[in-house]
ZAZAGU-299678 format. One line per 4 residues: number of its first residue (from 1); their letters; for each residue x, y, z of N, C-alpha, C. Coordinates in steps of 0.05 Angstrom, whole numbers. Layout:
N
NUM> A> X:Y:Z:X:Y:Z:X:Y:Z ~ ...
REM end
This chain:
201
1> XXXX> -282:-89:-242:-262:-69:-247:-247:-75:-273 ~ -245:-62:-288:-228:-62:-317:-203:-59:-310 ~ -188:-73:-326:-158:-86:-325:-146:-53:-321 ~ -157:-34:-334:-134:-6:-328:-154:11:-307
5> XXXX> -172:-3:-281:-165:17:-263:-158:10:-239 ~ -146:34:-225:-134:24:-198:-139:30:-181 ~ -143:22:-162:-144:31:-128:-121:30:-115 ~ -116:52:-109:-90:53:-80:-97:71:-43
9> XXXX> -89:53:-27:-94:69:-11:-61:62:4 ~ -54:98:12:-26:103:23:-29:113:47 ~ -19:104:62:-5:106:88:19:113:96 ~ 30:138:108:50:155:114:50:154:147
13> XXXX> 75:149:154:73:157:181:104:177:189 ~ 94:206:193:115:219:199:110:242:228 ~ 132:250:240:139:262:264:133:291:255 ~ 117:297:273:109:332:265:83:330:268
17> XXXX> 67:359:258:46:371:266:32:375:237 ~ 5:370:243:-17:365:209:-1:398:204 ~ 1:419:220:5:443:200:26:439:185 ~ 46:428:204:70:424:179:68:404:158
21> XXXX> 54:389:156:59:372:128:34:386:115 ~ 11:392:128:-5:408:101:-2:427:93 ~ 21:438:107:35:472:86:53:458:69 ~ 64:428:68:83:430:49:60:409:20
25> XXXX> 46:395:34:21:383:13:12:408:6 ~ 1:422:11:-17:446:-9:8:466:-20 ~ 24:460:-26:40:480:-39:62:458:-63 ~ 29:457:-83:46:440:-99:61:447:-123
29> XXXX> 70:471:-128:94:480:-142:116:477:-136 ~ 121:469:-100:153:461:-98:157:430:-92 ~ 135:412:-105:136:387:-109:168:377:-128 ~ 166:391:-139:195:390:-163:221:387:-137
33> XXXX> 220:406:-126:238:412:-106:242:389:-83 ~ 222:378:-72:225:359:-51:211:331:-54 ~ 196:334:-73:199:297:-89:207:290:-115 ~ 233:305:-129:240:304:-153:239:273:-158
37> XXXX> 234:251:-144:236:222:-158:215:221:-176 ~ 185:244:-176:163:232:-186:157:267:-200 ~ 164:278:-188:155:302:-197:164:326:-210 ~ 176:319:-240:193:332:-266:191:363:-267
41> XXXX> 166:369:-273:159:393:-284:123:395:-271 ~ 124:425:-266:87:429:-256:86:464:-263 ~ 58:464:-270:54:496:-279:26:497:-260 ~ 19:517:-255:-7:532:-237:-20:539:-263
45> XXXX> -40:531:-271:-63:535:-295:-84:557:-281 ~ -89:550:-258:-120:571:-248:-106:571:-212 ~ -103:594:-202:-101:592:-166:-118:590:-155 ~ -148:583:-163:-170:576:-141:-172:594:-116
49> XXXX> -194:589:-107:-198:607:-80:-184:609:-63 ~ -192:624:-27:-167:621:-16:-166:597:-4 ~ -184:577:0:-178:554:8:-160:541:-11 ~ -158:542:-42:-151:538:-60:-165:519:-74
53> XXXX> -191:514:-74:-210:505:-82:-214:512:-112 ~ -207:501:-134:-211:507:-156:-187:509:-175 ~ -162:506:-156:-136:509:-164:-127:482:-184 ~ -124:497:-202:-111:488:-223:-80:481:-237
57> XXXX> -74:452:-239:-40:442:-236:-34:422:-255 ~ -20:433:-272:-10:419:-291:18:400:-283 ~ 24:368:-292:40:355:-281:45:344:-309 ~ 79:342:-300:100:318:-322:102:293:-299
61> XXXX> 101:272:-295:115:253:-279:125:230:-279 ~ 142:214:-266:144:186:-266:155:176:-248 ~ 155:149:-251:151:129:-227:186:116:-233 ~ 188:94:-220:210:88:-226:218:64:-260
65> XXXX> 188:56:-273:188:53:-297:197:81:-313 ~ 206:68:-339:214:97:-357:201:107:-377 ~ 165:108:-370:150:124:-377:149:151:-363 ~ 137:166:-376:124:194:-363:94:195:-365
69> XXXX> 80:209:-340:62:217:-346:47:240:-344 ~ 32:257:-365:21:282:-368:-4:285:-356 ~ -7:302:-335:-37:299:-324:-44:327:-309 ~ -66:332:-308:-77:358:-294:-94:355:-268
73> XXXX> -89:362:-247:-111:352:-220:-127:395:-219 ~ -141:378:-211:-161:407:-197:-171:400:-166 ~ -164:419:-155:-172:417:-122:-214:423:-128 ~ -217:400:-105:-238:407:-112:-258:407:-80
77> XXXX> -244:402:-57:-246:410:-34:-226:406:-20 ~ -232:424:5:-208:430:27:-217:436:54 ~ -207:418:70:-217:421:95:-182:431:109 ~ -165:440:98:-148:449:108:-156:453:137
81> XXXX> -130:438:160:-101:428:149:-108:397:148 ~ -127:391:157:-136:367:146:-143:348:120 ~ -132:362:100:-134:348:81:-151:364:49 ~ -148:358:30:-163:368:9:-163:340:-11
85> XXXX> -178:340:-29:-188:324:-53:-188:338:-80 ~ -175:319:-102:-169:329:-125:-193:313:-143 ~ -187:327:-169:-195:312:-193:-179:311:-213 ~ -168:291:-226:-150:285:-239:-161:280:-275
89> XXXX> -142:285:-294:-143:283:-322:-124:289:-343 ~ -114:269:-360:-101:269:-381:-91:238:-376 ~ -68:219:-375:-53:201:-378:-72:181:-360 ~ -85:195:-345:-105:172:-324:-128:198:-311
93> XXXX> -147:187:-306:-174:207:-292:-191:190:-270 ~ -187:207:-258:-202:202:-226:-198:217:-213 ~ -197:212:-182:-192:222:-155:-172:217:-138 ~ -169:240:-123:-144:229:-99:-159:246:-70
97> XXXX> -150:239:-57:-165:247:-26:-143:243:-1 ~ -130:271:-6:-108:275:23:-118:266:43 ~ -108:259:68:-132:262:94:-106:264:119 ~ -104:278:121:-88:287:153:-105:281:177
101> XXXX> -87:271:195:-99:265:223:-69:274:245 ~ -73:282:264:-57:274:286:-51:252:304 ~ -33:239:306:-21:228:323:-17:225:345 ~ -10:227:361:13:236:381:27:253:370
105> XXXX> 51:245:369:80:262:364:82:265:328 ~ 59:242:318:61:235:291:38:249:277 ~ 42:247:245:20:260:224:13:232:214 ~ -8:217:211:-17:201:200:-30:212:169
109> XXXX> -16:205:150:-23:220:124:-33:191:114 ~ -55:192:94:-68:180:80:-71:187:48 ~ -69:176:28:-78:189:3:-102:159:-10 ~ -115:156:-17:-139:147:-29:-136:156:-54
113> XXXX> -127:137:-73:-129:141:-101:-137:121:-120 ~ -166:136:-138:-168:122:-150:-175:126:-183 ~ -160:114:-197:-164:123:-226:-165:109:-244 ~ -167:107:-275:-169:96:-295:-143:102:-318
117> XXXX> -117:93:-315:-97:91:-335:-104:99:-361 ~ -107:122:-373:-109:123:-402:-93:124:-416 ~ -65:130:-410:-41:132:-422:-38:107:-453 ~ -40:108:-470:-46:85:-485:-31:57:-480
121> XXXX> -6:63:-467:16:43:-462:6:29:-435 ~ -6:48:-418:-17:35:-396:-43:17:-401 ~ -60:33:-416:-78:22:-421:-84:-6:-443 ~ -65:-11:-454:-61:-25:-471:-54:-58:-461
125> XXXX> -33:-44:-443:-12:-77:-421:-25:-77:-394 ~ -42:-53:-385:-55:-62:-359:-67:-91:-356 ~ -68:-106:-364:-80:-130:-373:-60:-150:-361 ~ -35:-146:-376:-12:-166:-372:7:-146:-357
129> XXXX> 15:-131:-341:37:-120:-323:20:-98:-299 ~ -7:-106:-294:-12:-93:-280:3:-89:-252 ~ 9:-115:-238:19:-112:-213:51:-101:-216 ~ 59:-89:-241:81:-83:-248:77:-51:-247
133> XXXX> 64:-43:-259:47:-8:-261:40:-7:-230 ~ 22:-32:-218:17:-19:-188:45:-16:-168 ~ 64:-32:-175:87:-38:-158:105:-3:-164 ~ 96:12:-190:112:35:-196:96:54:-178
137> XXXX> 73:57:-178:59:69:-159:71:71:-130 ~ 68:45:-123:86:40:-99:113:55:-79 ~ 116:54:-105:156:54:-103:142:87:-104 ~ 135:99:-124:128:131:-122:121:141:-90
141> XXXX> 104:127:-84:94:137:-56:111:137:-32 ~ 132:117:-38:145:102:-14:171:136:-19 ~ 176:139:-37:201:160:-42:184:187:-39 ~ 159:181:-31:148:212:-30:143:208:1
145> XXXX> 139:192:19:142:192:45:172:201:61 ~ 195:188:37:222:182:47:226:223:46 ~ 222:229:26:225:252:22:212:276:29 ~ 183:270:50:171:288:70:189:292:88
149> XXXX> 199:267:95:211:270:128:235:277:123 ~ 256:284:91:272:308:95:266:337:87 ~ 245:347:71:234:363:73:225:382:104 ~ 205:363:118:209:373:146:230:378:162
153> XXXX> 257:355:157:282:361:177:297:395:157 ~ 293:398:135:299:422:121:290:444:135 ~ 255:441:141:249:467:143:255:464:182 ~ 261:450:195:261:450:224:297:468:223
157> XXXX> 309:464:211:339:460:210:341:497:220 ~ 364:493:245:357:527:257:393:542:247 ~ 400:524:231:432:539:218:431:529:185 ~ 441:545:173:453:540:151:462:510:149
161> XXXX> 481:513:174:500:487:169:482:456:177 ~ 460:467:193:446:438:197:434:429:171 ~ 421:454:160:400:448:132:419:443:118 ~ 445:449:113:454:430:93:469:401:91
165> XXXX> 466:394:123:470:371:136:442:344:122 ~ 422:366:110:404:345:110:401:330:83 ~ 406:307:75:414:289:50:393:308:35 ~ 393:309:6:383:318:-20:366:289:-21
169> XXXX> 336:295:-26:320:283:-37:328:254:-52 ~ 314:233:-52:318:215:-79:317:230:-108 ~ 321:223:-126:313:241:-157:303:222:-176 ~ 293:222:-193:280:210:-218:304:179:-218
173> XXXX> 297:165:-232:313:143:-239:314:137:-263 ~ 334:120:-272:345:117:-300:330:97:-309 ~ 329:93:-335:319:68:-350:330:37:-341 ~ 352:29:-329:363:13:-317:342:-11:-304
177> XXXX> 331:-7:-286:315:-20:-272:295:-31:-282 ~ 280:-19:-312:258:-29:-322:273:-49:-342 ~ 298:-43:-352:310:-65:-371:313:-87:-358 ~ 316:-89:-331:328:-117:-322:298:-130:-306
181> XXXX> 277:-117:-304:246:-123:-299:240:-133:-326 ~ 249:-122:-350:232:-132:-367:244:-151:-387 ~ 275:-157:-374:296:-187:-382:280:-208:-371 ~ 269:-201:-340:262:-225:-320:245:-222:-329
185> XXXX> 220:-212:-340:196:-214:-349:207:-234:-374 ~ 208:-227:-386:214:-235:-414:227:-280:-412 ~ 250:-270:-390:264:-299:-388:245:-316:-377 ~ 226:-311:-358:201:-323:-345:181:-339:-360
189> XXXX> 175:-311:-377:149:-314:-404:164:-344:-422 ~ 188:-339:-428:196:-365:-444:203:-385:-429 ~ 201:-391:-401:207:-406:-389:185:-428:-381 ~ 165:-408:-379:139:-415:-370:128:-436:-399
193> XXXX> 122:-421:-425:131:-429:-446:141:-455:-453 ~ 165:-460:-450:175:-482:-450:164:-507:-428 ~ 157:-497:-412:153:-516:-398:124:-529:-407 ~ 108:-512:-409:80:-516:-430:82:-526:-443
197> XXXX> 105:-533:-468:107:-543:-491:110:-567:-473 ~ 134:-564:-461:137:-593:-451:121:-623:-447 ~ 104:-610:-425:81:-614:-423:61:-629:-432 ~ 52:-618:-455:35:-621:-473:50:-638:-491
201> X> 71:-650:-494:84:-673:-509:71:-696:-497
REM end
């Protein structure tokens, strides 16, 4: 495997019924709306069939590093409500593969992703900060789980006053966090450094 590709497999565990989380997965224009931590800006390029097979989606995004990334997925099957599979391209290219199951009382959501970083910045340091790029991935997924299960308490909510009872999403994050990752990176690297020199005396 080359230093810029990755494998992820995600694991979701939320309360409810596959119809309700695959009406809010296949309706990815209000991704902006209920995972704004990762998901900036999105346009519909092609609506695909009625499965939505062929559907075309343009994405801005980011993780909790203070890059962005530009990318296009195409649905390319759907076993609705069980799940559909994309194909991905621009900043990174590959695949992703929803997969809904039932539970019990729960939706066992799965995503399978796997791609090749082309972004030049990714592709460049995947080498030296990979588990740093995989750890942003991470953190993306973990705020897109946090933010199903208020999405669902939204659409369950039977008053005004409950739905607005229900906290607002996480949102994008500031540059903050990568400055003080990449102080400790940095203080480490010369630490390490020094001790090498040491060493070697």
């Amino acid at each position: 495997m080359a230093s810029n590709d990755y494998h992820f497999i995600t694991h979701w565990y939320v309360d409810g019924t596959i119809d309700e989380v695959a009406e809010i997965l296949s309706d990815a224009l209000s991704l902006t709306r209920w995972w704004p931590a990762v998901y900036l800006e999105i346009k519909e390029l092609r609506p695909g069939d009625e499965n939505g097979v062929g559907r075309v989606i343009d994405l801005y995004t980011k993780g909790w590093l203070p890059y962005t990334l530009r990318w296009t997925f195409r649905v390319t099957e759907s076993t609705y409500p069980y799940g559909f599979s994309l194909e991905a391209w621009g900043d990174f290219n590959g695949r992703g593969i929803w997969t809904l199951t039932q539970e019990g009382p729960q939706v066992h959501v799965i995503y399978d992703w796997k791609i090749r970083a082309d972004k030049p910045l990714l592709r460049a340091f995947s080498f030296l900060f990979k588990p740093i790029f995989a750890a942003n991935h991470h953190w993306a997924m973990a705020k897109g789980e946090e933010s199903l299960w208020l999405e669902l308490a939204r659409r369950r909510a039977k008053t005004t006053a409950e739905r607005d009872s229900v906290p607002l999403p996480p949102g994008p994050t500031s540059a903050r966090p990568f400055v003080l990752l990449l102080a400790a990176v940095i203080i480490g690297g010369v630490t390490l450094l020094l001790i090498r020199l040491r060493n070697d005396r």
